[in-house]
C-alpha positions in Angstrom: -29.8 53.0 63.7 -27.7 50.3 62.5 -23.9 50.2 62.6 -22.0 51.2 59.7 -20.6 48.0 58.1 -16.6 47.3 59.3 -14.2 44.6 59.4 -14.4 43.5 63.0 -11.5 41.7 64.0 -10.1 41.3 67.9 -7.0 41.8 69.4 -5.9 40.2 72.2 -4.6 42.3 75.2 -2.8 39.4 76.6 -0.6 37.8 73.6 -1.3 40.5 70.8 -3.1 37.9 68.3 -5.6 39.1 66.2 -8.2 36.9 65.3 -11.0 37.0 62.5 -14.2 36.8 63.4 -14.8 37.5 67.0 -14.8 34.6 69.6 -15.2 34.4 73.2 -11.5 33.8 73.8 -8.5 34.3 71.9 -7.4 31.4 69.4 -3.9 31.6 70.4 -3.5 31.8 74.4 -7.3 31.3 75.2 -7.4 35.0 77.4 -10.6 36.7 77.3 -9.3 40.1 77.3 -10.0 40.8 73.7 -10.4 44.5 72.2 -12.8 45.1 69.3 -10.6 46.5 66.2 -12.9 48.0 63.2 -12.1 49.7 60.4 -14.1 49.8 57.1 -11.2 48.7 54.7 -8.0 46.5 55.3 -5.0 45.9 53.4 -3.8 42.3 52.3 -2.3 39.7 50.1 -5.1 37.6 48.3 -4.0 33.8 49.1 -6.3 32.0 46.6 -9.2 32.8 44.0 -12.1 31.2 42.5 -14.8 31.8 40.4 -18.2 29.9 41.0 -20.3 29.8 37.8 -23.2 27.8 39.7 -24.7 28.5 42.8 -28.0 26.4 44.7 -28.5 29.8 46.7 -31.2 31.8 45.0 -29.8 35.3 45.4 -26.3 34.6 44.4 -27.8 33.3 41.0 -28.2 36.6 39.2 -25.0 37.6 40.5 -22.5 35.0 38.6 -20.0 34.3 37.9 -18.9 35.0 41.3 -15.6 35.5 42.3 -14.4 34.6 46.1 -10.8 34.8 47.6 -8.6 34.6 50.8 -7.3 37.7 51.7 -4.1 37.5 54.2 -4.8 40.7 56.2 -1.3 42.1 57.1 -3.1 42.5 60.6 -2.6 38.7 61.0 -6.2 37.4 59.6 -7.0 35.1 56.8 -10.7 36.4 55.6 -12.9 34.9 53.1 -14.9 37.5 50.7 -15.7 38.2 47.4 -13.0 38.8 44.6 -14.7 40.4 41.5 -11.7 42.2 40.1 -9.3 39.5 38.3 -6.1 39.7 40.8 -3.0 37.4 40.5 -2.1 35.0 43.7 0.4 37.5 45.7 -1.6 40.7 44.7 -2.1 43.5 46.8 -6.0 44.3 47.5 -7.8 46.4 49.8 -10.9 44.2 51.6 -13.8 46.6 52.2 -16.6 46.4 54.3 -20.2 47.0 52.5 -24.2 46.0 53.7 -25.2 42.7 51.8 -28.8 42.9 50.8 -30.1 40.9 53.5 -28.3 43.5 56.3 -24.9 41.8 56.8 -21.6 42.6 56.4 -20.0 41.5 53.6 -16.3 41.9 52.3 -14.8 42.3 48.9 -11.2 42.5 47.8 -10.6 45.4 45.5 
């Protein structure tokens, strides 16, 4: 059985950083005593948005426009994921965790 999607992001047990995605040794001190941190939504400010009306990927054809954004997690994180909904700079969105088509994770800004 496969996991349930989630926003995995580390914390590191030596300097508190939480980094996004998981590495082999924290980005800020370089300890690796990291612990695993999931949940399937977060909560953030969305940094930047754009829409892509052309894409050389097959499978993200039928699906544009496309909306993608920069989410500021208030965990510490900047994540990249799709936007659909038309937020403002500075918004508030929740970034949720689904199953892309292909079996990834993939995260959207609501």
């Amino acid at each position: 059985m496969t996991a349930a999607p989630a926003i995995r992001l580390q914390r590191c047990d030596a300097c508190a950083h939480v980094q996004y995605p998981a590495r082999a040794c924290c980005e800020a001190c370089l300890s690796d005593r990291l612990a695993a941190i999931g949940a399937d939504a977060a909560a953030g400010v969305l940094l930047a948005r754009t829409v892509l009306h052309h894409s050389n990927e097959e499978k993200f054809r039928a699906k544009l426009p496309l909306g993608v954004g920069l989410v500021a997690l208030d965990e510490g994180p900047v994540v990249v994921c799709f936007a659909p909904a038309p937020h403002a700079i500075g918004d508030r969105v929740t970034v949720r965790a689904s199953r892309g088509d292909d079996g990834r994770t993939v995260l959207t800004a609501e």
